[in-house]
N, C-alpha and C positions, 0 to 999 in steps of 0.2 A: 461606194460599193460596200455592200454587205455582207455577200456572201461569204459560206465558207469552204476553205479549200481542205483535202487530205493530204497527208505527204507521211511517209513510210517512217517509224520509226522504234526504240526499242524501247519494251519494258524494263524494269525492276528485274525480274528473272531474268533477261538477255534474250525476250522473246521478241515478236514483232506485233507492233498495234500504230495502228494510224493515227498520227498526229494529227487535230484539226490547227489549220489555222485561216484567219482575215486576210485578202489581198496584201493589206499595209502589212499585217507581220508575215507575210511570204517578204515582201519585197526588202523587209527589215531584213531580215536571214539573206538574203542574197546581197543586199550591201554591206554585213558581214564579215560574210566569204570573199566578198570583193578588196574592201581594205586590207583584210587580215593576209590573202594571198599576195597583195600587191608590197605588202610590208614586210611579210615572211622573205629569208633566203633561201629558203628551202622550198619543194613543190610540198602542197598542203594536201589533207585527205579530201576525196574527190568530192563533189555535193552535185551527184548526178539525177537524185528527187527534186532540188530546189532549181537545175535550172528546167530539167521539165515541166516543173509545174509554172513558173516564169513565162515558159513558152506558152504552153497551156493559157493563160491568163492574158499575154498580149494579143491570141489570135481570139479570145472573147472578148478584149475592148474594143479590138478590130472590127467586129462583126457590130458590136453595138454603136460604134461610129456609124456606120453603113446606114444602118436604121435611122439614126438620129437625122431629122428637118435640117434642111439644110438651110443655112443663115445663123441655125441655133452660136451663140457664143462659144456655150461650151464644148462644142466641137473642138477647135483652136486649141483650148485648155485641155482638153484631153488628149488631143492630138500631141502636143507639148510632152503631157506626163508620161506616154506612150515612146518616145522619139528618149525622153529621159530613160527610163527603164532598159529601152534598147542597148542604149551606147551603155548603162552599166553592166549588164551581161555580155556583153559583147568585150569590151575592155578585161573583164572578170576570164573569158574564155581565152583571149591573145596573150595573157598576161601567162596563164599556163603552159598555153603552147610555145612561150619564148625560154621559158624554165624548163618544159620538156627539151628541145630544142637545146638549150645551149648545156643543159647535164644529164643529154638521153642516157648514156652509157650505167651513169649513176641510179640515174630512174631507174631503168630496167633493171638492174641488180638489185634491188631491193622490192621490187615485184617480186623478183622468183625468188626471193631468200624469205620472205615475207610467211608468218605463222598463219594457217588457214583463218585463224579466229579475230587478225588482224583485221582491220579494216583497208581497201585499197585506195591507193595514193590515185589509180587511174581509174577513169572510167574507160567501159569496152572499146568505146574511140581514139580515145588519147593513148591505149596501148596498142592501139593498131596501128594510131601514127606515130607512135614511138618505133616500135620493130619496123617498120617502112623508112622510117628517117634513118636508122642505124645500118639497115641494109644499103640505104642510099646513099649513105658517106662511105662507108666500107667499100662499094664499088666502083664510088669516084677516087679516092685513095689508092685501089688497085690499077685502076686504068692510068691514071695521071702520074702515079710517083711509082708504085711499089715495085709494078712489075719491071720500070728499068733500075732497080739495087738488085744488089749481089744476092741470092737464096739467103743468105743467114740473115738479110733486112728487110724480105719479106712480108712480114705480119709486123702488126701492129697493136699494142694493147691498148684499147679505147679507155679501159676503167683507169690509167695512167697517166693516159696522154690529156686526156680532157678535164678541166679542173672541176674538183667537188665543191658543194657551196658550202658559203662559209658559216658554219654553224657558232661562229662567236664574237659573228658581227653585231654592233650594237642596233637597240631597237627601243620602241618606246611604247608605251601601254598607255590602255587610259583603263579605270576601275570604273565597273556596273555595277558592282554589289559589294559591302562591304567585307573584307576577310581577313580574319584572324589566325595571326601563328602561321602563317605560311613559310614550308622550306624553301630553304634558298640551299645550293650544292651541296645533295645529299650526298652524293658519294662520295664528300670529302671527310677528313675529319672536322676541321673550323665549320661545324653545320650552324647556321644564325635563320635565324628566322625573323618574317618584317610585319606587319599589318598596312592592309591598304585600305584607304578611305575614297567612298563613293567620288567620281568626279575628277578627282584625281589622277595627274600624267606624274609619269616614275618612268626615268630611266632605268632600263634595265641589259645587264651587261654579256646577256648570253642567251642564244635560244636553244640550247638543249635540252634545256627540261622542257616536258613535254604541257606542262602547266602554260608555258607562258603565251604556246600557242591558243589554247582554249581562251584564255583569260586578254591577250591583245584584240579586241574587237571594240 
């Protein structure tokens, strides 16, 4: 496959212009998202262009299957790399919804606290089945336990009750490009800085800095 794809993205000024890219670096960018989500403790920023255009591009090899003679070999083999592509968007997608799902309360707080210029953690879906799943524990909690306590054990606070993820659990990287002088815990005083080389796995002891998320792929 040759062609090339568009996908939404931003300028140098903060404006917006369309990224081209090839099938294979669409699907690069979505395995990605997919390790990096599957490896983050935290729900990651949404990549709601890459898996449309994902979609987009399985329902055109679909179509070019159809076409293709039948007996052809590479029928098979495409069918294969089709069936591959599937199960990583699909695993990519369940993986979020179990982190929506087990830190809704969390999620959704940080959507409404969240600065307009931010980027969002949901896409329109997954906040729709986030406020649907939180109304739906809230009203199985009311019906099952709450309404027989005393009025003062009535309510329940979800941002409390339910655990945050743990932002300084360890994880591990691997380097794309070489980088120089990298801070490591700025906001403390002992600030050290590391250099990483191409290729290269470093553990690393924290995901807070927002770096590390970029940089683990």
């Amino acid at each position: 496959m040759t062609e090339e794809l568009g996908l939404p993205g931003q300028d140098s000024d903060g404006g917006s212009e369309e990224v081209v890219l090839t099938p294979a670096e669409l699907i690069e960018r979505l395995e990605q998202a997919w390790m990096n989500e599957k490896f983050a403790p935290d729900l990651l920023e949404s990549k709601p262009e890459i898996v449309e255009c994902v979609m987009e591009q399985l329902d055109h090899m679909e179509e070019n299957l159809r076409r293709a003679k039948k007996g052809d070999l590479k029928i098979s083999i495409h069918r294969m790399e089709i069936e591959r592509i599937r199960y990583v968007l699909s695993s990519y997608l369940r993986c979020r919804l179990m982190k929506i799902e087990k830190f809704f309360p969390h999620v959704l707080e940080k959507e409404k606290t969240r600065h307009e210029e931010e980027p969002s953690r949901l896409s329109p879906e997954e906040f729709a089945f986030a406020k649907e799943y939180m109304a739906s524990i809230e009203t199985y909690l009311k019906n099952v336990a709450l309404k027989h306590m005393p009025p003062n054990l009535q309510k329940v606070d979800l941002l409390r009750s339910v655990p945050k993820p743990d932002l300084d659990s360890y994880v591990f990287l691997r380097v794309k490009e070489r980088q120089e002088n990298i801070l490591v815990e700025p906001e403390t005083d002992e600030q050290r800085k590391i250099s990483l080389v191409t290729g290269e796995w470093r553990p690393y002891w924290s995901v807070r800095n927002p770096w590390l998320c970029w940089q683990s792929k």
